[in-house]
C-alpha positions, 0 to 999 in steps of 0.5 A: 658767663656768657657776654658778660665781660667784668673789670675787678679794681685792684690796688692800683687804684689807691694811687691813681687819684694822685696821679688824676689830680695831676692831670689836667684832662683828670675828669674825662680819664674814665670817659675817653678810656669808655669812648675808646673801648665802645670804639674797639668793641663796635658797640658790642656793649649794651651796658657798661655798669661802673661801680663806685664807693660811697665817697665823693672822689676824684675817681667817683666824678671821673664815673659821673662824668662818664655815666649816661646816667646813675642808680643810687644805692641807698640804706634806710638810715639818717646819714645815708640821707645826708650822703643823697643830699651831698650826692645830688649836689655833685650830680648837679655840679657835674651836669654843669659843668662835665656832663650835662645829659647825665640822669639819675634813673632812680634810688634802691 
């Protein structure tokens, strides 16, 4: 497709937490590496979508981190309520202490 470029995750991501958690630079991982690609590509991206699992990681802080902002996926279920709540919490942990301008644009 057409200006549409897509990075797949591979298993090489089931490592890569352990070898975060080692650095001390572990939450800015993913936003230097978007820093240096928007400064390759001469902001030729108008958007760059990060997708995350529904699990509060290392790897998913590095994507809040890095994030302008965040859509939230949501199913219409008890515990998927629980989950936003916990959700919130890390975004407002996050603006506080690693990304302060980060938005929540809305819920689907």
């Amino acid at each position: 497709m057409q200006n549409l470029d897509i990075v797949p995750s591979t298993l090489d991501l089931l490592g890569l937490e352990a070898v975060l958690a080692e650095d001390n630079e572990k939450s800015y991982k993913l936003k230097q590496a978007v820093e240096e690609l928007e400064a390759q590509s001469k902001n030729e991206y108008d958007y760059i979508l990060i997708d995350c699992p529904p699990s509060l990681n290392l790897l998913t802080i590095n994507a809040l981190a890095a994030a302008d902002a965040l859509i939230v996926p949501l199913q219409c279920e008890f515990y998927a309520l629980e989950g936003l709540g916990q959700l919130l919490e890390t975004v407002e942990h996050v603006r506080a202490t690693l990304n302060k301008d980060l938005l929540i644009h809305g819920v689907l």
